[in-house]
N, C-alpha and C positions, 0 to 999 in steps of 0.2 A: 510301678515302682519308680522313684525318684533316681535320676543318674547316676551311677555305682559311681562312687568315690571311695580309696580308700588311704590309710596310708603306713609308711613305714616310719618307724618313728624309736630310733635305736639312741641311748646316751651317749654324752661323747664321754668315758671314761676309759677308751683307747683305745686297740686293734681292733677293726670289727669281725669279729667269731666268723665262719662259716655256715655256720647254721644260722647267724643272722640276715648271711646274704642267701639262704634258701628263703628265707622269709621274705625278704625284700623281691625276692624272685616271682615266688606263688601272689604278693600283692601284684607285682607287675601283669604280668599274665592274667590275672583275675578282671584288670581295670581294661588291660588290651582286651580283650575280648568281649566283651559287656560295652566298649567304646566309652568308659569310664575314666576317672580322673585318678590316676598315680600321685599320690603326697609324699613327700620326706618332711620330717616334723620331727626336731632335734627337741629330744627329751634332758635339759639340764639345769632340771632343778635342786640338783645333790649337787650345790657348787662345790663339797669337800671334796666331791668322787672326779670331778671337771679335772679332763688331761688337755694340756693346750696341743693343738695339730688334730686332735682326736677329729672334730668335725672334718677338718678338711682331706682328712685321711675316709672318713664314710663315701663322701661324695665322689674323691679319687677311685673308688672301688667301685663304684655304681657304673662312673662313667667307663674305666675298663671294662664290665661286665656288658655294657650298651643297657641298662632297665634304666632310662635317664625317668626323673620323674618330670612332671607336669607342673608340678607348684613346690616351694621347699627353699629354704635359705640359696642364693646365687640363681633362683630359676625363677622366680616370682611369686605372681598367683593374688586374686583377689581376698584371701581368706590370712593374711599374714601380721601379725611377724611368725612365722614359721619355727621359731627357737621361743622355748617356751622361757627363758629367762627375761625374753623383752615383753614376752604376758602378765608377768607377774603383776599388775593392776587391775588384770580383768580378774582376777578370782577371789578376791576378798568379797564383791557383792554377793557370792553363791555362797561363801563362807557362812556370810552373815543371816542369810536364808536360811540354811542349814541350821545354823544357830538358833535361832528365833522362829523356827518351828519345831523346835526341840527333836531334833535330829542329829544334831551333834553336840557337842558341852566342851567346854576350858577345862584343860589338864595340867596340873601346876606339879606334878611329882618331877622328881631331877631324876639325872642318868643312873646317878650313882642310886637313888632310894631302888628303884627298879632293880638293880642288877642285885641287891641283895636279896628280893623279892626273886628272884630267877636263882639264885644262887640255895636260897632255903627250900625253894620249889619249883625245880624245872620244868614242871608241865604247868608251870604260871602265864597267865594270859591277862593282858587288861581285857575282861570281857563282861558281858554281863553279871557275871557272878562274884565278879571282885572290882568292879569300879564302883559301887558302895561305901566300900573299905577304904576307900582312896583317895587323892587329894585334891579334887577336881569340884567345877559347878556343881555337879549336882549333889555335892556332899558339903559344900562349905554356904553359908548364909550370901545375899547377895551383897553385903556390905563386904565381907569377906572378901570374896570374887573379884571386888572393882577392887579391894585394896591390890591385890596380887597383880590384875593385870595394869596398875599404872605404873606399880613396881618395874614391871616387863619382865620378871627373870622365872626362867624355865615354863614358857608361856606355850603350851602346845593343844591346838585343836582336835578332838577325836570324833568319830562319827558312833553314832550311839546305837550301836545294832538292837532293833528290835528280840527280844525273849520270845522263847516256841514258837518258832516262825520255819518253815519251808518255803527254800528260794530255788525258784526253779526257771530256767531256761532253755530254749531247744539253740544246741550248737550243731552246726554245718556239717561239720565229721562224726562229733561222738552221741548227737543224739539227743533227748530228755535227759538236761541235769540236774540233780536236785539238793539241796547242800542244806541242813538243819542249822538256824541262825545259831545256838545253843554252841555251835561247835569254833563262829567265830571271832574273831577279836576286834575290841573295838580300832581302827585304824586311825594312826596320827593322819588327820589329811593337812593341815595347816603347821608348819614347822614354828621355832622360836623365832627365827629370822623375817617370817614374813613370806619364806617363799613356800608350797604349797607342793607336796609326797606326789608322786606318782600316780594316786589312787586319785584325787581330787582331779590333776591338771590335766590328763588323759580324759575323763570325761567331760570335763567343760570344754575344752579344745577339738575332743570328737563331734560334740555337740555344734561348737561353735562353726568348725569347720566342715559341719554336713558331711559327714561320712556315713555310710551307708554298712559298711561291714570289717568289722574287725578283727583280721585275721593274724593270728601272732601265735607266738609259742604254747606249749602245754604249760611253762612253767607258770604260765599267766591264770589258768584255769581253776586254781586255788581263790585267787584272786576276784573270779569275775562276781561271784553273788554280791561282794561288796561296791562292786561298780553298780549292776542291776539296781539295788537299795538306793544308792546315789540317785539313778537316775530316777526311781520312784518319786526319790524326797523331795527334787526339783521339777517333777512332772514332766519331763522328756521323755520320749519314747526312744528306748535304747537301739542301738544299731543289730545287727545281726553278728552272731560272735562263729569263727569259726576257730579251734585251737591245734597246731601242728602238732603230729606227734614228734620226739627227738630225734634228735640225730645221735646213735650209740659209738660209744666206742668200737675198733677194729672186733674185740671178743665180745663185743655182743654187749658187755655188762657195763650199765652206766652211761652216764650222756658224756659227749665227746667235749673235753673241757681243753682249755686255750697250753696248759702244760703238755698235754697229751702228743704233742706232733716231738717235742722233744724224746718224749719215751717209745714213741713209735717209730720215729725216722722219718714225717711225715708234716705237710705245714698244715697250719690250719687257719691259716688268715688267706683273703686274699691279696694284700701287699705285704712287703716286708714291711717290719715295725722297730724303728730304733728308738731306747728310753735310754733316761740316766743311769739306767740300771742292769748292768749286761744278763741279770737271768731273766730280763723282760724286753731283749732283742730277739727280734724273732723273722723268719726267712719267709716269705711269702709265696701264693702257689707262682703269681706271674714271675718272681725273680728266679724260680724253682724249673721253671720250663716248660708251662701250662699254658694252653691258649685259654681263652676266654670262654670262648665259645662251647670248648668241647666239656669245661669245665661246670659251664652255666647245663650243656644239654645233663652230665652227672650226677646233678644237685637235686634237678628237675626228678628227676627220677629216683629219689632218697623219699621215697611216701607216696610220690604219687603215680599214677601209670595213665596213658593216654587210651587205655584201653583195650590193645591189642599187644604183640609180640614185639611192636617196631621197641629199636634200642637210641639209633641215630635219629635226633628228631629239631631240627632246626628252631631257634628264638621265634620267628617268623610261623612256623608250624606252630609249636607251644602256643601261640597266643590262640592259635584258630580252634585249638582243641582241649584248652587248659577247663576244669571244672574242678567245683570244691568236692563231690562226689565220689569225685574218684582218688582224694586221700585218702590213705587208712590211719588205723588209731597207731597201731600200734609201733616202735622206734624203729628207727632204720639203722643197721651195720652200716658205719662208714667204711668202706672197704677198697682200701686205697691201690689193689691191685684192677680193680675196677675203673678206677678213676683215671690209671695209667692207659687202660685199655684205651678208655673215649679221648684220653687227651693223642696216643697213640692215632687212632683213626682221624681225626682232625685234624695233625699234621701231614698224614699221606695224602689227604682232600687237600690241602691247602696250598695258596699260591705261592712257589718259589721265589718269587721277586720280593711277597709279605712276611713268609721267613725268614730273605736273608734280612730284611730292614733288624727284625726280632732279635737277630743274632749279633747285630755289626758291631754293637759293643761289646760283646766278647769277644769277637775276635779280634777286637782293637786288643782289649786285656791282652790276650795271648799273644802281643806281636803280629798280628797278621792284616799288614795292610794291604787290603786286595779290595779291587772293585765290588760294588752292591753289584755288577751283573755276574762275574764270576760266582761270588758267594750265593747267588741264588741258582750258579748249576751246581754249586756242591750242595747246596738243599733238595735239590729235585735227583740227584743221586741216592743221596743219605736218607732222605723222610722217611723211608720204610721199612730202616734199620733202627730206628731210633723211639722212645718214649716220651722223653724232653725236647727240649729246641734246642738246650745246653750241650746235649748229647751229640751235634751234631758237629760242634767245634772238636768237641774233647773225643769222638771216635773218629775223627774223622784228619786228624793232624797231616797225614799224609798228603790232602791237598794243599796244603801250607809250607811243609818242610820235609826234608828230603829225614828219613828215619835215623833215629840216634841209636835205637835197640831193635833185635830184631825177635823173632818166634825161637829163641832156639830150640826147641824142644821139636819143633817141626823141622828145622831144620836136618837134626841130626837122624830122624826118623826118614828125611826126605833124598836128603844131599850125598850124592859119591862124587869121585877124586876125577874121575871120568866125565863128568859133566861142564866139569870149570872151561873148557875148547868151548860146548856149546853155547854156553850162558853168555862166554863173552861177544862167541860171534851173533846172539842176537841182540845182547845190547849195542854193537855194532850197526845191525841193519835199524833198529831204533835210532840210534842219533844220525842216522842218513835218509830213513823214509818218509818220506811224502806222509800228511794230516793221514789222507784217505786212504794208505796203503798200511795202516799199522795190524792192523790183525792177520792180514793177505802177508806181508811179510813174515811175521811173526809162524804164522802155522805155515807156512810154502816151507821154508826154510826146517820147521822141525819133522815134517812128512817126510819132505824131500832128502833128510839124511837118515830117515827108517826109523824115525825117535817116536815116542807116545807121546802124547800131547797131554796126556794125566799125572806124566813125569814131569815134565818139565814147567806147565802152566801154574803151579804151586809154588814152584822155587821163584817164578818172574814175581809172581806177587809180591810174594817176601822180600823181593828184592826191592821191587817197588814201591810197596807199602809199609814196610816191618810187619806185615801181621798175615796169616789167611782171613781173617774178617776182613768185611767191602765190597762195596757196589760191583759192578761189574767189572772188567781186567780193562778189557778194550775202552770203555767209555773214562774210565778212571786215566788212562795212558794219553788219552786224547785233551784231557780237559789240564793236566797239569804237563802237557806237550811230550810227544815222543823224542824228542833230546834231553829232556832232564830224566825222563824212565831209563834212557841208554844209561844215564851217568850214574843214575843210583846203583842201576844192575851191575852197574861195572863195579861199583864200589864194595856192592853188597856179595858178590863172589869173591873177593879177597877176605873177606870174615867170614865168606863158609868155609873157604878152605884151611882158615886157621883153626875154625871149630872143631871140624872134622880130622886132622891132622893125629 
């Protein structure tokens, strides 16, 4: 077999989906491991659908994610221009091929004739059974023909599907397909403008660019006998097709669509995306609190499985054990309590110093200007409380500022009138002891007066933290210093005892 090449090749019409970047994922993986060549190959021949930033917001994603590709707009490659809009030259020769082996024909009908033709018959198709009727070469005289296309208006190339035909292909996942030509329609490949549908430029560009297997979504699979026929007409030998199955909604029902994170609570991009349009601003997983990593290992496992029980399974591993065999057909539950989980275990693995970098702009947001080495021991405290990386600012306040509010609920369940002598005389031995003596003083002091230490170690919290949520007492008293724990405690017994009062 020739070098496995393959590629991703997403439009730029704006956020890229998540389920696009499982796709670009499974190509990655496919080409690692086979010691093949990874493409990105920007699909923008719909210049109406063309959103400016779009491309550069793909590649920002990739590179977050690490599946950098090997050839692709900014990365090189001998097989380029990699943005099918600077192609647009090479495809008229195949047009014309097509043409003139009567494999495709000139369609001269306009938008509007059509939509009434849909509108009188909605299970209307320009297909074989009604491009007869219609206003195209093979129905008008050739003097006809050249008058219309000198004219140029409403000028559109169609591919002319063969009648009682079976198109069949073996795909990677789902097997022997076989799709009755009868059922489909003929496809605009050549636009008015000159530039060239989806259906045409994908294959001359796979073609051209030696790909070897073409792995992309289920939604493509409607799709592919009319590529197969393409590649018949031009005598190429098609690449190998493999097609994903979706990515479902949380309830199972339905493919998980780009509105859905709002109704869910949930993003579904991998960056955030700002437009002119605030109901198409949208919160991203990395702005959201995601690592990359734990996010890519998530995705990975939305279809496919590495064959065994493992859950945690590194970019690096994926490559070694990735196979197309082992997706299944059928959609996968995006199920974002899952995804909490792996993003979860990713942050307890992960390095304190590489958190706090992750974090430092929020904490600037919040006022907290404190060193990258501090904020990476309040990450190496916090990781294991936390889901996000956001989460570790926003629960974690108490290493930043002395508390505004505190538990009262614990309080009043907690605190007598009687306590206030002891509270203060250990915030006392707190702002006088020694780094290494803060827990030694702390319990000597509550033993040594006959107290429980299950009474009173609740209250120091609260006092120190506003909350019973948090890392450990001692390590938490250490890191934001035993003098300012004295000064909160001291602060924080004069509002229990007005509570309590």
């Amino acid at each position: 077999m020739d070098s496995v090449r393959v590629r991703f090749a997403p439009s730029p019409t704006g956020a890229l989906h998540i389920g696009g970047v499982r796709t670009a994922l499974y190509n990655y993986l496919f080409a690692k491991k086979n010691n093949g060549t990874f493409i990105l190959r920007i699909e923008d021949t719909d210049q109406a659908r063309y959103v400016p930033g779009a491309e550069t917001y793909i590649i920002e994603s990739l590179r977050w994610f690490g599946i950098l590709p090997t050839e692709g707009p900014e990365f090189g490659g001998e097989y380029g221009p990699y943005r099918q809009s600077e192609r647009k030259d090479l495809y008229k020769k195949y047009v014309d091929r097509l043409l003139e082996d009567g494999n495709a024909y000139y369609a001269f009908d306009t938008a509007e004739e059509l939509d009434v033709l849909r509108k009188n018959d909605p299970e209307f198709k320009y297909d074989g059974k009604s491009r007869m009727s219609l206003k195209n070469s093979l129905t008008l005289s050739n003097d006809e023909t050249q008058k219309l296309l000198e004219k140029g208006d409403h000028v559109a190339v169609r591919l002319k599907i063969p009648v009682n035909e079976s198109i069949s292909f073996d795909d990677q996942i789902r097997g022997h397909v076989t799709f009755d030509s009868n059922e489909l329609d003929d496809k605009v490949i050549l636009k008015g403008d000159g530039m060239p549908t989806y259906h045409l430029a994908n294959i001359v560009d796979d073609h051209l660019m030696k790909i070897t297997h073409v792995i992309r979504g289920e939604e493509w699979l409607s799709s592919t006998p009319h590529h197969v026929l393409m590649y018949r007409f031009l005598g190429w030998e098609a690449p190998i097709f493999a097609h994903l199955p979706l990515i479902l909604k949380p309830t199972g029902q339905g493919k998980l669509s780009k509105r859905d994170g709002a109704k869910f609570g949930f993003p579904v991009f991998p960056l955030s995306w700002d437009s002119d349009h605030e109901e198409d601003n949208f919160t991203g997983f990395r702005e959201d609190g995601y690592l990359a990593d734990g996010l890519l290992n998530f995705l990975a496992l939305l279809g496919w499985s590495p064959g065994n029980d493992q859950e945690i399974i590194s970019l690096e591993d994926m490559c070694k054990v990735f196979s197309l065999d082992k997706i299944v057909k059928s959609g996968a539950r995006f199920d974002i309590d899952k995804a909490l989980w792996f993003n979860q275990q990713y942050i307890i693995h992960a390095d304190d110093l590489r958190l706090a970098y992750l974090i430092q702009d929020r904490a600037i947001e919040a006022g907290y200007h404190v060193s990258t080495e501090y904020l990476a021991e309040v990450c190496g405290l916090m990781k294991e409380r936390v889901h996000k990386t956001h989460e570790i600012i926003t629960n974690a306040r108490f290493f930043f500022e002395a508390p505004h509010v505190y538990d009262d609920e614990s309080i009043k369940k907690k605190y007598r009138q009687d306590q206030k002598h002891h509270l203060l005389a250990i915030a006392n031995i707190l702002k006088n002891v020694n780094e290494d003596g803060i827990e030694t003083g702390i319990k000597d002091y509550i033993q040594g007066q006959g107290l429980k230490l299950g009474e009173y170690m609740p209250l120091i919290r609260i006092g120190v933290c506003g909350t019973m949520q948090g890392p450990d007492l001692m390590k938490t008293i250490h890191l934001i210093t035993a003098n300012e724990a004295g000064n909160r405690l001291e602060h924080a017994v004069s509002h229990f005892d007005k509570l309590t009062q």
